[in-house]
PDB file of N, CA, C and O in Angstrom:
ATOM      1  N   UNK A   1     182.359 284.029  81.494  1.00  0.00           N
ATOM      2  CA  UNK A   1     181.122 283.654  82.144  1.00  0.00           C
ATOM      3  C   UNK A   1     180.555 282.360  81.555  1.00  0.00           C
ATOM      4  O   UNK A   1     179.747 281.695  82.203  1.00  0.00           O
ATOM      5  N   UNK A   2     181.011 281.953  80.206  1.00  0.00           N
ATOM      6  CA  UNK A   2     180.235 281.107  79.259  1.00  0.00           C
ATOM      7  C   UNK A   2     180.692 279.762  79.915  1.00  0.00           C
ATOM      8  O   UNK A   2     179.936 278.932  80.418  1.00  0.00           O
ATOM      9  N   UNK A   3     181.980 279.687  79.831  1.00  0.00           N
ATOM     10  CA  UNK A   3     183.608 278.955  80.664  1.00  0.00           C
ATOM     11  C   UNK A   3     182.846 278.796  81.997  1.00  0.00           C
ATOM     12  O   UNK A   3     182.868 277.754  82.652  1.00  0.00           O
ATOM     13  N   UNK A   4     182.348 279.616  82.256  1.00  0.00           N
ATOM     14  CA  UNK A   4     182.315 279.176  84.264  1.00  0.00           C
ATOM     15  C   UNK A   4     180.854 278.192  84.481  1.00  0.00           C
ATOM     16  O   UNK A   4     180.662 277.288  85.294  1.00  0.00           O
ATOM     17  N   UNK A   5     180.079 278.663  83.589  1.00  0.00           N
ATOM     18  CA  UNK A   5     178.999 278.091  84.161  1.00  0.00           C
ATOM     19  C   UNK A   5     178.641 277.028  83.326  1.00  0.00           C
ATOM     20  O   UNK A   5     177.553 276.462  83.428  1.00  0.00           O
ATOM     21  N   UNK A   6     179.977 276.553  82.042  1.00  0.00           N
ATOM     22  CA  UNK A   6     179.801 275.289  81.414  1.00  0.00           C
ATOM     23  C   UNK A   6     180.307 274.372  82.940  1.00  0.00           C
ATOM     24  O   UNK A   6     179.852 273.384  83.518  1.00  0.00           O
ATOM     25  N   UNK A   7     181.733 275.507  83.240  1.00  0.00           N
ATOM     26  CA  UNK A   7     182.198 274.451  84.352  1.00  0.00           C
ATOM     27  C   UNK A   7     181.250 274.047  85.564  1.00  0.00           C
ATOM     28  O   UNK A   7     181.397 272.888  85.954  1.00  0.00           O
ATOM     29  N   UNK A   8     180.555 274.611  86.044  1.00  0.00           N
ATOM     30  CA  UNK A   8     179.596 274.366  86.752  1.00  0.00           C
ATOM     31  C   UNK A   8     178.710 273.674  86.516  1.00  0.00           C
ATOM     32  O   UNK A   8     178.287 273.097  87.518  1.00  0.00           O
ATOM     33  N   UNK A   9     178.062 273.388  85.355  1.00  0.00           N
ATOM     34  CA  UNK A   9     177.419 271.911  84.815  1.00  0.00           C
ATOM     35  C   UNK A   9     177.863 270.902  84.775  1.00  0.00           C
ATOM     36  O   UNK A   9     177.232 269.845  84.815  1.00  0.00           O
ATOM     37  N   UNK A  10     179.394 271.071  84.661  1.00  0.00           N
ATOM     38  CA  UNK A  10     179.985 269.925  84.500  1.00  0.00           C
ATOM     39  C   UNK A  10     180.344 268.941  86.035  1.00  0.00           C
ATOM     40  O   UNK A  10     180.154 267.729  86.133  1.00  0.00           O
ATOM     41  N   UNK A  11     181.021 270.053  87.369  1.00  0.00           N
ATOM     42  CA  UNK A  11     180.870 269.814  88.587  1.00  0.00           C
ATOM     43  C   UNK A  11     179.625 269.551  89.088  1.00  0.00           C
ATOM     44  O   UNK A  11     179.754 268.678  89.947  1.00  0.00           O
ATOM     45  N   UNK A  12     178.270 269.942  88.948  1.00  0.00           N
ATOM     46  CA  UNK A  12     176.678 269.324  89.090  1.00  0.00           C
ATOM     47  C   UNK A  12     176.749 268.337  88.412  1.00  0.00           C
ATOM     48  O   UNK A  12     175.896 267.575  88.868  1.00  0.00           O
ATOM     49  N   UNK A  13     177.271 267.845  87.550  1.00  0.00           N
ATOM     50  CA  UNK A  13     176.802 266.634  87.381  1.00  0.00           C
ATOM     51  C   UNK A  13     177.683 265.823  87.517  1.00  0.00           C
ATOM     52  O   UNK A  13     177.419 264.757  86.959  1.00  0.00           O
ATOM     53  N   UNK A  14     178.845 265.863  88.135  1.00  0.00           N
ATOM     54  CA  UNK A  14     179.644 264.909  88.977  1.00  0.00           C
ATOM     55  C   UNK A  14     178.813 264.661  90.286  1.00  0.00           C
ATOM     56  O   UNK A  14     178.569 263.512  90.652  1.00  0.00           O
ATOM     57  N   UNK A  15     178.495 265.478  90.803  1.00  0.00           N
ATOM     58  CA  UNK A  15     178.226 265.932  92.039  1.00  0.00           C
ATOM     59  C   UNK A  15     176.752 264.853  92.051  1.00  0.00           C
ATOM     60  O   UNK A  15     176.468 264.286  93.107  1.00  0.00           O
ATOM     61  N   UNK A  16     175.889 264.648  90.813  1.00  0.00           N
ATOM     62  CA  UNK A  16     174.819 264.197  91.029  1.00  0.00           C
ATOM     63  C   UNK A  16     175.050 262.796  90.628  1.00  0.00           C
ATOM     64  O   UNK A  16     174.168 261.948  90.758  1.00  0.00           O
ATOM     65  N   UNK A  17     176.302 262.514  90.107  1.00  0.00           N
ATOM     66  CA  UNK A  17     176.519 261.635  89.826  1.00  0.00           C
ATOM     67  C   UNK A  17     175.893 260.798  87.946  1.00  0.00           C
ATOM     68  O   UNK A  17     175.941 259.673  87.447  1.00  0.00           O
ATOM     69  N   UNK A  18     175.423 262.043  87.550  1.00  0.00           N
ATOM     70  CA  UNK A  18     175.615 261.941  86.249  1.00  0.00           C
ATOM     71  C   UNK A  18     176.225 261.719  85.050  1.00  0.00           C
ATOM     72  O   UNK A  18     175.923 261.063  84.053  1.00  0.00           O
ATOM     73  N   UNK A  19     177.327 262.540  85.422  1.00  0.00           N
ATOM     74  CA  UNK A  19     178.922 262.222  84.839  1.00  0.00           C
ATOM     75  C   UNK A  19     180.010 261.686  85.619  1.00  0.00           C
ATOM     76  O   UNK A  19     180.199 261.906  86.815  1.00  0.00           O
ATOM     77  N   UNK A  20     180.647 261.031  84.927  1.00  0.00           N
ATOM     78  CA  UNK A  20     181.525 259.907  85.346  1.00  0.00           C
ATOM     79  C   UNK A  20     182.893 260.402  84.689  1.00  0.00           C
ATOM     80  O   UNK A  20     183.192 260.762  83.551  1.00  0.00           O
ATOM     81  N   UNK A  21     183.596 260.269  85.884  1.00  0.00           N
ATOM     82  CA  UNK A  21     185.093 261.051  85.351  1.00  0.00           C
ATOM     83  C   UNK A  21     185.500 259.823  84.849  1.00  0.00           C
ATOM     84  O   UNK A  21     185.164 258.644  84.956  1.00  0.00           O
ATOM     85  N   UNK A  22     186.723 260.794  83.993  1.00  0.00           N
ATOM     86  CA  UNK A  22     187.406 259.880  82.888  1.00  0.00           C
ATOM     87  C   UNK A  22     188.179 258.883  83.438  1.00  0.00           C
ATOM     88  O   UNK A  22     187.941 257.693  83.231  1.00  0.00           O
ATOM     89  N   UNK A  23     189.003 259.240  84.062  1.00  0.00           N
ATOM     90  CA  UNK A  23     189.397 257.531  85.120  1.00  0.00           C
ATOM     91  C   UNK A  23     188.814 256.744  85.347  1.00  0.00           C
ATOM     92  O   UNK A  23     189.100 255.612  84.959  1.00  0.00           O
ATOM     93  N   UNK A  24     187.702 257.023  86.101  1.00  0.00           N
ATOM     94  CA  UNK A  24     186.727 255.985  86.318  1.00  0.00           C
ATOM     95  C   UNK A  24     186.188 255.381  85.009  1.00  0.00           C
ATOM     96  O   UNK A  24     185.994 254.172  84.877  1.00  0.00           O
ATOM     97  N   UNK A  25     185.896 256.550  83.786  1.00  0.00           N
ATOM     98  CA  UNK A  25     185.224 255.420  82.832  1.00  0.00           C
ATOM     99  C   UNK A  25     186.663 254.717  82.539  1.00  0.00           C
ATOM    100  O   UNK A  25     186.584 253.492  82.631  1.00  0.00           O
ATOM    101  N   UNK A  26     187.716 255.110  82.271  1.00  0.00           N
ATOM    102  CA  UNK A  26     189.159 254.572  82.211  1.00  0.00           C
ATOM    103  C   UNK A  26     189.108 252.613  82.937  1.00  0.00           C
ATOM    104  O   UNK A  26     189.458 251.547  82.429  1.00  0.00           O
ATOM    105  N   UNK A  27     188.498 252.971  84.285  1.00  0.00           N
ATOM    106  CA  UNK A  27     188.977 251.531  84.634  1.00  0.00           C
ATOM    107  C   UNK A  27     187.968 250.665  84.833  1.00  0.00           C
ATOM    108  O   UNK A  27     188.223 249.533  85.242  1.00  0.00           O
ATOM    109  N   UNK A  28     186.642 251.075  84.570  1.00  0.00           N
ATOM    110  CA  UNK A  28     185.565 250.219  84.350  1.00  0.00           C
ATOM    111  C   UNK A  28     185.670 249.413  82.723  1.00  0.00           C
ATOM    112  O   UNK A  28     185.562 248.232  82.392  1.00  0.00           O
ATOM    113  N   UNK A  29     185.920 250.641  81.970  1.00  0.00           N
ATOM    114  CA  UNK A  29     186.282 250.208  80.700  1.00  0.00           C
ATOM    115  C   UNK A  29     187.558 249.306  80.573  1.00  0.00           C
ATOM    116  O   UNK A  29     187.844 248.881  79.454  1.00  0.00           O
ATOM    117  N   UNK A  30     188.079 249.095  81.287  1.00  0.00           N
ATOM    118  CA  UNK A  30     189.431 248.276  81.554  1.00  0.00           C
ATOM    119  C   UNK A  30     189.068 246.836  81.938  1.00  0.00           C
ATOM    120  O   UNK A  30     189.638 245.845  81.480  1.00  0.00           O
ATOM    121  N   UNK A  31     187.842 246.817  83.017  1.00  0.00           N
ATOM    122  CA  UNK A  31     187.226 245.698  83.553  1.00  0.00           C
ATOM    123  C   UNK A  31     186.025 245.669  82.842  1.00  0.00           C
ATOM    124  O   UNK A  31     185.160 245.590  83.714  1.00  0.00           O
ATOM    125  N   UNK A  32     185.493 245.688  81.759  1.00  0.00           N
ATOM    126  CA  UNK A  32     184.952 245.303  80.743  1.00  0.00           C
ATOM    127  C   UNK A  32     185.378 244.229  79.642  1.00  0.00           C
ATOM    128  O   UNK A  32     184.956 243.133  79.273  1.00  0.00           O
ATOM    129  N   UNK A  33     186.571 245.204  79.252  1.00  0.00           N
ATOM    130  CA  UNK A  33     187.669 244.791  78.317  1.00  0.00           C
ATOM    131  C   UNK A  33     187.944 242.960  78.994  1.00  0.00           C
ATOM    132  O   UNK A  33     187.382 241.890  78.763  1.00  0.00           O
ATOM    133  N   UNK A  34     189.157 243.405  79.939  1.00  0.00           N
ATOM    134  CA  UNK A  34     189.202 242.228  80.743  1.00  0.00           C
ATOM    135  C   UNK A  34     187.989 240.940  80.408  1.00  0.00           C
ATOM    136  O   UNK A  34     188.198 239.910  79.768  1.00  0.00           O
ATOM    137  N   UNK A  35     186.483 241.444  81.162  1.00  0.00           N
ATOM    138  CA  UNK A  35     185.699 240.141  81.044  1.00  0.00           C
ATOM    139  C   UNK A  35     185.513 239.674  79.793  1.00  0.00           C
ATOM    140  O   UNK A  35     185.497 238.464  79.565  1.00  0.00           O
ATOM    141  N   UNK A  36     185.311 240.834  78.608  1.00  0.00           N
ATOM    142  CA  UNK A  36     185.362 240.134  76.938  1.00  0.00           C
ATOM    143  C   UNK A  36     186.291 238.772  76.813  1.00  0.00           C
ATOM    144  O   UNK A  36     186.192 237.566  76.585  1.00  0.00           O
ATOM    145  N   UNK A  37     187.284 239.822  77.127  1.00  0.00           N
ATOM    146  CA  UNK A  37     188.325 238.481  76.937  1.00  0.00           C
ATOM    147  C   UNK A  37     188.188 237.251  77.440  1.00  0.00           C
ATOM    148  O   UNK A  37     188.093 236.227  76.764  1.00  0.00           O
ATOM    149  N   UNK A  38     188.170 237.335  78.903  1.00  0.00           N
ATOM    150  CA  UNK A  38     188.136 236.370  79.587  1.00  0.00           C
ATOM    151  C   UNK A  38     186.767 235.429  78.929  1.00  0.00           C
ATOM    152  O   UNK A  38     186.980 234.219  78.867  1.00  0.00           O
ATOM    153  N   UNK A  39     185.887 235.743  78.619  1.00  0.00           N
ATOM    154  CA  UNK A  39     184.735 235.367  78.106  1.00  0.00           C
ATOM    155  C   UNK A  39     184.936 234.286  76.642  1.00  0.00           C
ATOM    156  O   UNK A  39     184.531 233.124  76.599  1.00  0.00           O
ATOM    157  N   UNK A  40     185.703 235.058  75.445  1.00  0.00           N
ATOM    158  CA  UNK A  40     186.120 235.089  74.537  1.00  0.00           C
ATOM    159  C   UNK A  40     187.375 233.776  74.737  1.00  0.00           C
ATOM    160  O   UNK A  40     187.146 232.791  74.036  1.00  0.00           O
ATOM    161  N   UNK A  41     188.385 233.713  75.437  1.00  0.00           N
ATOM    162  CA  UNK A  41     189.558 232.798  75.596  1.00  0.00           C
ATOM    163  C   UNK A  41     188.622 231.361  75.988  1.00  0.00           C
ATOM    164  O   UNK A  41     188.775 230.223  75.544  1.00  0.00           O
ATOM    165  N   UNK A  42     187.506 231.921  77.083  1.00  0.00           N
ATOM    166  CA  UNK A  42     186.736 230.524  77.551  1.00  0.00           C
ATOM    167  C   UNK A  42     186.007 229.362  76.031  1.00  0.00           C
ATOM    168  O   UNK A  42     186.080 228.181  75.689  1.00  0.00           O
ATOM    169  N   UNK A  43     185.425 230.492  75.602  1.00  0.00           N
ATOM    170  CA  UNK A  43     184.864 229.966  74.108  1.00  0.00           C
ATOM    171  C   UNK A  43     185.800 229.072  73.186  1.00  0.00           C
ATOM    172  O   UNK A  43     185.540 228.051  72.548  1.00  0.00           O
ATOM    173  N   UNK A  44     187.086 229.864  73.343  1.00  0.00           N
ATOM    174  CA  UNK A  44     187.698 229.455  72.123  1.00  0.00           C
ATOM    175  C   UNK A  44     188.318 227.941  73.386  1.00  0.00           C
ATOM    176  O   UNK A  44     188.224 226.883  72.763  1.00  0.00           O
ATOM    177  N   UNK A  45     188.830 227.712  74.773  1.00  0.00           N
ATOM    178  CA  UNK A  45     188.959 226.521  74.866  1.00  0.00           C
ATOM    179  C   UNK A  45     187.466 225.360  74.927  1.00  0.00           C
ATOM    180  O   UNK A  45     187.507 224.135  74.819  1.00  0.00           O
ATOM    181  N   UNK A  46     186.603 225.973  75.072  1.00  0.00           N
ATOM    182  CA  UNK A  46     185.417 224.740  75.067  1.00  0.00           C
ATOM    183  C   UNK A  46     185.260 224.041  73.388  1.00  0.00           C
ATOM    184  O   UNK A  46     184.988 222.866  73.137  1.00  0.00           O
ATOM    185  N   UNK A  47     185.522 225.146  72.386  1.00  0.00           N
ATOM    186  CA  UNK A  47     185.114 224.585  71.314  1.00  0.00           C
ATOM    187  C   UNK A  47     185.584 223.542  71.171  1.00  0.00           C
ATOM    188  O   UNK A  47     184.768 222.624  71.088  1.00  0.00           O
ATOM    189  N   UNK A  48     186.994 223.195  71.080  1.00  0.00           N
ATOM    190  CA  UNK A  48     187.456 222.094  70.551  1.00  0.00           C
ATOM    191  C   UNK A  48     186.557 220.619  71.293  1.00  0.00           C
ATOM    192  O   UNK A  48     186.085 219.592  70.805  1.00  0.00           O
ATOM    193  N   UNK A  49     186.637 221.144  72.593  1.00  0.00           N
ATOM    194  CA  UNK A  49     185.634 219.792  73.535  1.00  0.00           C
ATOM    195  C   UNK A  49     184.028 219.440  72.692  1.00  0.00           C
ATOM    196  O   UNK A  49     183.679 218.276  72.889  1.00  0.00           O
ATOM    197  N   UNK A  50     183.327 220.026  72.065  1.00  0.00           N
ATOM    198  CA  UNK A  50     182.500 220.128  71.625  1.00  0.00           C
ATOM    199  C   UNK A  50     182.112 219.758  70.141  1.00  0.00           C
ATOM    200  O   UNK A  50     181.018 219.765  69.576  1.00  0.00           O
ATOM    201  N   UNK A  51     183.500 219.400  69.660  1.00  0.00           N
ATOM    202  CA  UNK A  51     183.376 219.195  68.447  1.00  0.00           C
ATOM    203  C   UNK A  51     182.919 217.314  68.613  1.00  0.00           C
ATOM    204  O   UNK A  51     183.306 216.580  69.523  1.00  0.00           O
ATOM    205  N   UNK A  52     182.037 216.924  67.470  1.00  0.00           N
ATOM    206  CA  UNK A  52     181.281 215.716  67.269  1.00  0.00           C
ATOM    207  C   UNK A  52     180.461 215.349  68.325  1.00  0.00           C
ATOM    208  O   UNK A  52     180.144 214.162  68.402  1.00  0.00           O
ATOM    209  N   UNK A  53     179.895 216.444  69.480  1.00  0.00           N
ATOM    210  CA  UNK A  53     179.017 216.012  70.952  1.00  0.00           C
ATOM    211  C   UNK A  53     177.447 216.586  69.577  1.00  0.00           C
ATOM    212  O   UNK A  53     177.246 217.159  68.506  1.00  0.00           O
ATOM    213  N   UNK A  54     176.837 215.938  70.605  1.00  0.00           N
ATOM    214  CA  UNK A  54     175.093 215.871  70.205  1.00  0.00           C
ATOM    215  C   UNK A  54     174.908 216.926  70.447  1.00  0.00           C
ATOM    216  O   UNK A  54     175.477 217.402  71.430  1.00  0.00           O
ATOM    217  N   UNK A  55     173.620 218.111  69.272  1.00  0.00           N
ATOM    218  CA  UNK A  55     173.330 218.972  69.298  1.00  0.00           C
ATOM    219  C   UNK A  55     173.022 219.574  70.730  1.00  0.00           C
ATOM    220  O   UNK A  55     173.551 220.612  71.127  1.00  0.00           O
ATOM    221  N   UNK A  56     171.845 218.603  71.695  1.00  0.00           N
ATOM    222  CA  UNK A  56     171.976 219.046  73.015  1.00  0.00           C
ATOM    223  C   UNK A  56     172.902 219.542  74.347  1.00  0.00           C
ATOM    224  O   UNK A  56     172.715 220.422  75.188  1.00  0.00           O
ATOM    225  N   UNK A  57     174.017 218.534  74.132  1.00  0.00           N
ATOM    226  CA  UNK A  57     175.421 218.919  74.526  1.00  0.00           C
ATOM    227  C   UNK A  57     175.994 220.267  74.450  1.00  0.00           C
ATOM    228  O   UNK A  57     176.499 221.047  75.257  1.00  0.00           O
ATOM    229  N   UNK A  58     175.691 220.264  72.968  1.00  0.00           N
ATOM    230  CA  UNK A  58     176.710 221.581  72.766  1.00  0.00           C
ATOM    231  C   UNK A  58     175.759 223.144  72.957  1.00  0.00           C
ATOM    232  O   UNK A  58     176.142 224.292  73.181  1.00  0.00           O
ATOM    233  N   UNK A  59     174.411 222.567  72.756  1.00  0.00           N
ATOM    234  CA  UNK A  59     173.458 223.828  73.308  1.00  0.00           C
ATOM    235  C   UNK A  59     173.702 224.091  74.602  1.00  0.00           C
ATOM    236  O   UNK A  59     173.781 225.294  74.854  1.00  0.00           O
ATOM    237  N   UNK A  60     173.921 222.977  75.962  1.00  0.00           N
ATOM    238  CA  UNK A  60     173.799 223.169  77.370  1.00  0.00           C
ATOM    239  C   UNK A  60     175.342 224.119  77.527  1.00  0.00           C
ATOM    240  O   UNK A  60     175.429 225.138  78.213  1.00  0.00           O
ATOM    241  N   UNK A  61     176.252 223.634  76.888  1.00  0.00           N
ATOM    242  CA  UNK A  61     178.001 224.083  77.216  1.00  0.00           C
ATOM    243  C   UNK A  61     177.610 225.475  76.793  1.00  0.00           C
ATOM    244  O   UNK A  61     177.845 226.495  77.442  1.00  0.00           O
ATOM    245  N   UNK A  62     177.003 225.409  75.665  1.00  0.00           N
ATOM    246  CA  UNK A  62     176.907 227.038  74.877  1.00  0.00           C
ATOM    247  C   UNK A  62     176.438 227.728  76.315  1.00  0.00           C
ATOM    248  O   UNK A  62     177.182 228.412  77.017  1.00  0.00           O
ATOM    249  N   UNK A  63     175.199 227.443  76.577  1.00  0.00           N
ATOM    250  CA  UNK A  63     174.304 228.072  77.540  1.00  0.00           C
ATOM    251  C   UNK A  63     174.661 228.489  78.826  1.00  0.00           C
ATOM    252  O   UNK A  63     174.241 229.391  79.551  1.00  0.00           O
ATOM    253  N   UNK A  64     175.858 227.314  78.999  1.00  0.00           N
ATOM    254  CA  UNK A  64     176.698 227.779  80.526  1.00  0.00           C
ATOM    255  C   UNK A  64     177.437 229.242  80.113  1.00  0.00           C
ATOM    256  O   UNK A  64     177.155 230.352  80.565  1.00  0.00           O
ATOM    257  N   UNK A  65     178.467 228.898  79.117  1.00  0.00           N
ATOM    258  CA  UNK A  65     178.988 229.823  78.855  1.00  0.00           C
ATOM    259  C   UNK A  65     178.148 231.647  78.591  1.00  0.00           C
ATOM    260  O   UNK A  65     178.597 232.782  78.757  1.00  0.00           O
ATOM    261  N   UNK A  66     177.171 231.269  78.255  1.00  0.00           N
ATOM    262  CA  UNK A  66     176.363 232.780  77.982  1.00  0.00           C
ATOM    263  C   UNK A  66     176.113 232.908  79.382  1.00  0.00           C
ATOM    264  O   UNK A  66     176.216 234.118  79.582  1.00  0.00           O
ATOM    265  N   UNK A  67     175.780 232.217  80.720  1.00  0.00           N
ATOM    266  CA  UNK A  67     175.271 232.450  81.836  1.00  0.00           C
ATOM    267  C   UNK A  67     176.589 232.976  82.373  1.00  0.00           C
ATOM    268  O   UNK A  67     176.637 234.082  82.911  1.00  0.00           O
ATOM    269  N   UNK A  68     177.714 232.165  82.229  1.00  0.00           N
ATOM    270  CA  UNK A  68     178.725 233.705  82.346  1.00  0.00           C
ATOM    271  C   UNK A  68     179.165 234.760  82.173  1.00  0.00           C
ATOM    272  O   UNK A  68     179.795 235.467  82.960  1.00  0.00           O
ATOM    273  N   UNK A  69     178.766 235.008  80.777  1.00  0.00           N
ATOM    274  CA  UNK A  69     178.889 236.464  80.271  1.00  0.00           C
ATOM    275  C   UNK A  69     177.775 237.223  81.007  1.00  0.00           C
ATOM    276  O   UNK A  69     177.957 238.201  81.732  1.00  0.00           O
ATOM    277  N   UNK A  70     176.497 236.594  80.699  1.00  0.00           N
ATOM    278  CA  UNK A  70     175.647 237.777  81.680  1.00  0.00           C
ATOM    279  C   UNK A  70     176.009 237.622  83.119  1.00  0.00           C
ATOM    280  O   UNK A  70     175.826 238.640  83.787  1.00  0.00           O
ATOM    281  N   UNK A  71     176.373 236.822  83.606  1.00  0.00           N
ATOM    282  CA  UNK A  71     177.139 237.093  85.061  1.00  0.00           C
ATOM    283  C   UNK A  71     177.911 238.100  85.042  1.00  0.00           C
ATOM    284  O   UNK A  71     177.606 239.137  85.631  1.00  0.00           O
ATOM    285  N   UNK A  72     179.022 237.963  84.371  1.00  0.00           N
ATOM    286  CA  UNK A  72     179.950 239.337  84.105  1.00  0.00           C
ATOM    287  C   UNK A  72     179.569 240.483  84.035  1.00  0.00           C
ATOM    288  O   UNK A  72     179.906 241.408  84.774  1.00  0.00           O
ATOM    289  N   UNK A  73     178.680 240.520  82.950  1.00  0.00           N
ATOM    290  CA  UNK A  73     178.030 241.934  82.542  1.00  0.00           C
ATOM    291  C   UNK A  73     177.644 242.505  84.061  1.00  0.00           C
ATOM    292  O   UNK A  73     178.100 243.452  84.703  1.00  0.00           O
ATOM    293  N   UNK A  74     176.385 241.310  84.424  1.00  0.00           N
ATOM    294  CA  UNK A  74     175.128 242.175  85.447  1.00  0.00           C
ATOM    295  C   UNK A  74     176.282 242.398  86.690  1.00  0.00           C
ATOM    296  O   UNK A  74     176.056 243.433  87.316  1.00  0.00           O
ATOM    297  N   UNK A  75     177.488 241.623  87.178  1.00  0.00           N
ATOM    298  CA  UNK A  75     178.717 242.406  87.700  1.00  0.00           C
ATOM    299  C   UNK A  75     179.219 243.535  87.863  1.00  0.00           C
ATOM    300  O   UNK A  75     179.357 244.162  88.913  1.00  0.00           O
ATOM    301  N   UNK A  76     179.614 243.924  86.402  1.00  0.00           N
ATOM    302  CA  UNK A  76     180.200 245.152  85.617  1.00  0.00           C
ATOM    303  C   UNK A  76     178.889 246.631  85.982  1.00  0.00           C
ATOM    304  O   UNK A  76     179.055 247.850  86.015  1.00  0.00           O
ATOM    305  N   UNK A  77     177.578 245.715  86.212  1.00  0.00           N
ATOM    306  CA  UNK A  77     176.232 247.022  86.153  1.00  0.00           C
ATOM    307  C   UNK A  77     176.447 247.306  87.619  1.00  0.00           C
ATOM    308  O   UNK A  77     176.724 248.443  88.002  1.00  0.00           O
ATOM    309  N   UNK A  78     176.333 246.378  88.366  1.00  0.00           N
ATOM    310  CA  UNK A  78     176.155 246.936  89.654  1.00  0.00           C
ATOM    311  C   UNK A  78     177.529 247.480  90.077  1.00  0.00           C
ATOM    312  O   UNK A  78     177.527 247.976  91.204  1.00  0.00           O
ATOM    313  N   UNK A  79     178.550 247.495  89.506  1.00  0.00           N
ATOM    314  CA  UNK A  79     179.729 248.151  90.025  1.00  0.00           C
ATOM    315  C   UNK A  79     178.707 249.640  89.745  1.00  0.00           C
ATOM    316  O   UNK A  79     178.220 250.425  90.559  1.00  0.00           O
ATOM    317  N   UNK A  80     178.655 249.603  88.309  1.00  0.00           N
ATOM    318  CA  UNK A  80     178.437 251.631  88.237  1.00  0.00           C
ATOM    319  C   UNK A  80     177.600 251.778  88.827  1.00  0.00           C
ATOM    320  O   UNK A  80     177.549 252.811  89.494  1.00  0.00           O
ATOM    321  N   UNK A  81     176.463 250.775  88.890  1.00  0.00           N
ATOM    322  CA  UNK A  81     175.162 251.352  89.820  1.00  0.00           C
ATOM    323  C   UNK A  81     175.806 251.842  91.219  1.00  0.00           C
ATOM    324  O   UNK A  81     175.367 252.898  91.676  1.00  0.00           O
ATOM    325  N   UNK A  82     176.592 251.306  91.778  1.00  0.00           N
ATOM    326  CA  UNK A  82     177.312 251.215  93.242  1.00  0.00           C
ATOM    327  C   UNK A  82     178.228 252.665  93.096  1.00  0.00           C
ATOM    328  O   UNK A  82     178.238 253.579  93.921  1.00  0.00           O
ATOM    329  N   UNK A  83     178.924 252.611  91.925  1.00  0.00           N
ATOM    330  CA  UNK A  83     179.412 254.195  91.614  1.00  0.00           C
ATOM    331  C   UNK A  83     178.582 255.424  92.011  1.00  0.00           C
ATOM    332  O   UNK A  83     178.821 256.285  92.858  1.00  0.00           O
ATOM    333  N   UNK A  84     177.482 255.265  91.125  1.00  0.00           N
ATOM    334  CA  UNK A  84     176.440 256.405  91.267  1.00  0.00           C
ATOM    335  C   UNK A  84     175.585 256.610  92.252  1.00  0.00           C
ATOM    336  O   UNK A  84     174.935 257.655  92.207  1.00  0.00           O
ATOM    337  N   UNK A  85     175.368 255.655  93.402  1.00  0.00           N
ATOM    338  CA  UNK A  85     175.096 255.403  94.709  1.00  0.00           C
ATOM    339  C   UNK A  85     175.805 256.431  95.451  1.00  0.00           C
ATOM    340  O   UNK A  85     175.245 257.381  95.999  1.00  0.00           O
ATOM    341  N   UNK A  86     177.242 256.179  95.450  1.00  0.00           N
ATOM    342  CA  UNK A  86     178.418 256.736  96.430  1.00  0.00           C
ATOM    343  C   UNK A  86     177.761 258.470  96.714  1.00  0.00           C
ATOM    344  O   UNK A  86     177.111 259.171  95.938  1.00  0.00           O
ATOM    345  N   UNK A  87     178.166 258.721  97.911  1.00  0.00           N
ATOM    346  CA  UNK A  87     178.000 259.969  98.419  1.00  0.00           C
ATOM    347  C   UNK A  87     179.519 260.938  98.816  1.00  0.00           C
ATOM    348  O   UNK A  87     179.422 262.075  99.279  1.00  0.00           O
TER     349      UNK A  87
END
């Protein structure tokens, strides 16, 4: 009985969209991973461009680059938001 009605919390809250099956966290976490990187590889080619540019320079390049990561991220949110939407 203990077994059935854990399992039944566990199906309610799929169902409400509370819990997120493991695949799914599986391939969101996959496309997370992914944008780090992608994020991370971008950094490491701008630096070298940046080396001896004027403090302002290298603040604006910095700044692009962070406007991509939170691009990515707020991406990555509305996927799950769009998850937990689904009917």
């Amino acid at each position: 009985m203990v077994l059935q009605n854990a399992k039944l919390k566990v199906e309610l809250g799929q169902l409400k969209r509370e819990l997120i099956p493991a695949e799914e966290v599986s391939h969101l976490g996959a496309e997370l991973g992914s944008a780090i990187r992608k994020v991370l590889t971008r950094l490491h080619r701008v630096a070298p461009s940046l080396e001896g540019q004027p403090v302002p320079v290298i603040e604006e390049r910095l700044k692009e680059e962070e406007d991509e990561i939170l691009k990515q991220l707020h991406t990555l949110d509305e996927r799950l938001n769009a998850w937990q939407r689904k009917d």
